[in-house]
Backbone as JSON, one array per atom type, in Angstrom:
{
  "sequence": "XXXXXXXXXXXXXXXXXXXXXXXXXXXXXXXXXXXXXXXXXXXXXXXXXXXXXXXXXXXXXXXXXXXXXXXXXXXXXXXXXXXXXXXX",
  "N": [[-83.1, -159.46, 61.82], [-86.58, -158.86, 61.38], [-88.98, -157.82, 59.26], [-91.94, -156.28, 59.26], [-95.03, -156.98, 58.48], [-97.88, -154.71, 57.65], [-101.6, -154.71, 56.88], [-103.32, -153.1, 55.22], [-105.47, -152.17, 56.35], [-104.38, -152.19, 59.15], [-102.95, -150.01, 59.06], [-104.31, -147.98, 58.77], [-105.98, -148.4, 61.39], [-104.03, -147.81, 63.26], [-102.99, -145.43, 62.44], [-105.33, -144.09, 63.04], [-105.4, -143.87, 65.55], [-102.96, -142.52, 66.41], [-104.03, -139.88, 65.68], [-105.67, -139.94, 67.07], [-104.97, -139.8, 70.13], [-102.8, -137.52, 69.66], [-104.58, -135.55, 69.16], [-104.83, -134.62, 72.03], [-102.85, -133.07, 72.29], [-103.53, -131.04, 71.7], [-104.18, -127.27, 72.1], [-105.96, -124.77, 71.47], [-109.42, -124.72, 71.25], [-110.63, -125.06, 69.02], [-108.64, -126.53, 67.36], [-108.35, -128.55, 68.34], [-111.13, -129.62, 68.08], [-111.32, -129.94, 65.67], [-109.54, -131.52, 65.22], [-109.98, -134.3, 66.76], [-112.29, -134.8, 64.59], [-111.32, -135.31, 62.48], [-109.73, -138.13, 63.64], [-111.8, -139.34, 64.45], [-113.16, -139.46, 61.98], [-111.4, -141.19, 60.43], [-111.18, -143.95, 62.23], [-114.19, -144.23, 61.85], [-113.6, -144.99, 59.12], [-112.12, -147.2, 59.35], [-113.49, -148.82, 61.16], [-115.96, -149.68, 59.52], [-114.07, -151.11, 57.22], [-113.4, -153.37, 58.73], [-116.04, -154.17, 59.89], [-117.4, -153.89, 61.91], [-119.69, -152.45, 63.93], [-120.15, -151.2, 66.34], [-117.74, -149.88, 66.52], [-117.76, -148.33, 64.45], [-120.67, -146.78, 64.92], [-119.65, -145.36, 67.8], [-117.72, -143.96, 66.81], [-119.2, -142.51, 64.8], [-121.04, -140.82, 66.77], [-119.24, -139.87, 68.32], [-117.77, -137.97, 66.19], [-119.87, -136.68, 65.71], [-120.35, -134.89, 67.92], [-118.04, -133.78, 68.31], [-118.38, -131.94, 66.25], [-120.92, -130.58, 66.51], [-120.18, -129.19, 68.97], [-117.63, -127.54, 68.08], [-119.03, -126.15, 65.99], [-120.66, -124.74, 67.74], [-118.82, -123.62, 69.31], [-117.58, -121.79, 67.28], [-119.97, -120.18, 66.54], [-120.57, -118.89, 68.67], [-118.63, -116.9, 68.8], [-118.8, -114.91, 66.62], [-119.11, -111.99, 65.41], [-121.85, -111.04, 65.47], [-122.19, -112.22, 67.81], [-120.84, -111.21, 69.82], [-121.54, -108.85, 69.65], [-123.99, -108.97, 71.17], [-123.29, -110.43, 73.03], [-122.02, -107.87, 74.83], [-124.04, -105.98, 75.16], [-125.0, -104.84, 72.91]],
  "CA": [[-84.14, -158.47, 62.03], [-87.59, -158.98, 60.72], [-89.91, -157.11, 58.6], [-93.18, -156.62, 60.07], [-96.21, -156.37, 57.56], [-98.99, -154.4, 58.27], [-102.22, -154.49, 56.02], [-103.6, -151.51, 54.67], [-106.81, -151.52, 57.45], [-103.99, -152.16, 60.34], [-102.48, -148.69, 59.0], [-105.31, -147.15, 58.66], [-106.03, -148.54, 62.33], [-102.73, -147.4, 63.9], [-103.52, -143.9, 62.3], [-106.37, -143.62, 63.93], [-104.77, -144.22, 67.15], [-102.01, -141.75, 66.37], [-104.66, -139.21, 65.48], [-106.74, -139.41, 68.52], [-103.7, -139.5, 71.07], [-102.11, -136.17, 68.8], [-105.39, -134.4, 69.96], [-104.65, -134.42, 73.39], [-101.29, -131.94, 72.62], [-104.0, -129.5, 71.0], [-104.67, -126.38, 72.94], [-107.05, -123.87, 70.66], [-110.38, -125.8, 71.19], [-110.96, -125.56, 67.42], [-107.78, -127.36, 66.78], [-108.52, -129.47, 69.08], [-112.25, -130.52, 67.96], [-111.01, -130.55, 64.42], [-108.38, -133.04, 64.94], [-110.52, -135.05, 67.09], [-113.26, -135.02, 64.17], [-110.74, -136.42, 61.96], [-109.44, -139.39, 64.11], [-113.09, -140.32, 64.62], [-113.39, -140.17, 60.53], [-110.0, -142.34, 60.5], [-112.21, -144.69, 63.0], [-115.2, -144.59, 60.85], [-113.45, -146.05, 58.1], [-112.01, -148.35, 59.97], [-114.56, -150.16, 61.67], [-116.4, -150.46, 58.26], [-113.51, -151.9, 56.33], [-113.52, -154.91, 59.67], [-117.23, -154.69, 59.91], [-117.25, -153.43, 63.45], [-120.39, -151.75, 63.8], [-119.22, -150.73, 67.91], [-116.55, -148.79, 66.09], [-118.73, -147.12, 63.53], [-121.51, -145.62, 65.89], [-119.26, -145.0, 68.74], [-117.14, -142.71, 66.37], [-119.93, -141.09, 64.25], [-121.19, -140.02, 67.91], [-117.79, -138.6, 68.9], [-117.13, -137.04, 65.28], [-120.94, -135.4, 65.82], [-120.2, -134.19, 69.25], [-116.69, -132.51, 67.88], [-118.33, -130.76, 65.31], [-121.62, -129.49, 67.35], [-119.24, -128.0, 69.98], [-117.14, -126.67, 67.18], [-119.81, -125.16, 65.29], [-121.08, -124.04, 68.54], [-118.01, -122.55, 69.75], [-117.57, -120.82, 66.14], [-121.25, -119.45, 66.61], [-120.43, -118.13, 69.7], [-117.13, -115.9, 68.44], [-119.16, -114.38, 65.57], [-119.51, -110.42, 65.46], [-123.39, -110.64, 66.42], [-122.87, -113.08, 69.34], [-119.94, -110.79, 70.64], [-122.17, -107.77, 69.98], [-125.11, -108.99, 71.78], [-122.84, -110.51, 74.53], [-121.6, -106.95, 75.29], [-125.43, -105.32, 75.57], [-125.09, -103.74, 72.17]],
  "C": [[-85.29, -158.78, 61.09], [-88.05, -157.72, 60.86], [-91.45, -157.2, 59.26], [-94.26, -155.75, 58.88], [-97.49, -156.09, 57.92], [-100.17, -154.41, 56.71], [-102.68, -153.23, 56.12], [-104.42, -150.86, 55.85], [-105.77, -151.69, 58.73], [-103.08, -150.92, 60.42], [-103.31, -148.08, 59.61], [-105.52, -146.96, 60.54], [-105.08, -147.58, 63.27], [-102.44, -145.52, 63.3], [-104.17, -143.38, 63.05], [-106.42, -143.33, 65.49], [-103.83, -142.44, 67.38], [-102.83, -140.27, 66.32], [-104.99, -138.94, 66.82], [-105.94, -138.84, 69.54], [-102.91, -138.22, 70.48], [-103.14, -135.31, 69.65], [-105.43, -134.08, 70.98], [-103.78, -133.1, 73.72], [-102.18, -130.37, 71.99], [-104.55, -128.25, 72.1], [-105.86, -125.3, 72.91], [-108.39, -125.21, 70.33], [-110.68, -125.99, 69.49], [-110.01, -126.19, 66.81], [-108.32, -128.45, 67.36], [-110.07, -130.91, 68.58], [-111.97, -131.15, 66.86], [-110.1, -132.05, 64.0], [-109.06, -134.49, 65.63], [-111.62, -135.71, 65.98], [-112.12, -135.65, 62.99], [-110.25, -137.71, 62.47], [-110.84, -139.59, 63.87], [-113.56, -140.62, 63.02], [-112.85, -141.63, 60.45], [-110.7, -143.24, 61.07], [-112.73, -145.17, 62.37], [-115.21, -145.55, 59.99], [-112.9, -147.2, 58.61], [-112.55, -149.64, 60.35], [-115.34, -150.42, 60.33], [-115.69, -151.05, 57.61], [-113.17, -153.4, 57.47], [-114.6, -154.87, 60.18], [-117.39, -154.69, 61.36], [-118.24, -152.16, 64.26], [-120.23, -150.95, 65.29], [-118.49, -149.37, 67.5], [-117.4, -147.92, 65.29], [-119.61, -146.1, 64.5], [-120.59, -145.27, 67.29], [-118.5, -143.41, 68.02], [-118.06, -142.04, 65.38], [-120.57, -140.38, 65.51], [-119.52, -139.1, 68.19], [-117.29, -137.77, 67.65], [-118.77, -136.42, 65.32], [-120.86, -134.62, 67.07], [-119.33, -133.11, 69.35], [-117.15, -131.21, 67.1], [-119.61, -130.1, 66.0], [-120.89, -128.8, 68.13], [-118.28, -127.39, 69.21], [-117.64, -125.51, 66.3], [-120.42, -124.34, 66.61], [-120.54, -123.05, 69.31], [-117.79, -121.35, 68.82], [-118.83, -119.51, 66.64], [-120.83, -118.21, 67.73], [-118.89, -116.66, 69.76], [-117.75, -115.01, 67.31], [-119.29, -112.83, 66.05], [-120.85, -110.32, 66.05], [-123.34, -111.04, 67.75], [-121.6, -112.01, 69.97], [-120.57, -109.13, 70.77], [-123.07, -108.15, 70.65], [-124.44, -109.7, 73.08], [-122.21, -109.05, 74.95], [-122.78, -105.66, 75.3], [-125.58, -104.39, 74.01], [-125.94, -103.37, 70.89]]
}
């Protein structure tokens, strides 16, 4: 039986994987964006420690997209926005 050695960035990699594919099982959109906005960190670092600029801007777009629709869903649950969605 062999040992199989992974370097530190093919963890990191294989995290990132594990991350993204996890968010799929999330159901509460704010779990959901949150966990997505960490894989795409996990990503982030990724493609900069193999110089993979593809990987970098693909996932700071998808970790800014998680957190506008997160902050936007937040916004939208707040006491004013649930008083002024109910005429009041």
């Amino acid at each position: 039986m062999s040992v199989v050695h992974l370097s530190l960035t093919d963890w990191l990699g294989w995290t990132a994987t594990a991350v993204f594919v996890g968010s799929y099982f999330f159901r509460r959109p704010a779990a959901l964006r949150g966990v997505q906005m960490l894989g795409a960190a996990l990503w982030i670092l990724y493609g900069v420690l193999i110089a993979a600029t593809p990987v970098v801007a693909a996932n700071v777009l998808v970790f800014a997209a998680a957190a506008w629709t997160l902050l936007r869903g937040n916004a939208a649950q707040t006491p004013a926005a649930d008083a002024a969605g109910r005429g009041a």
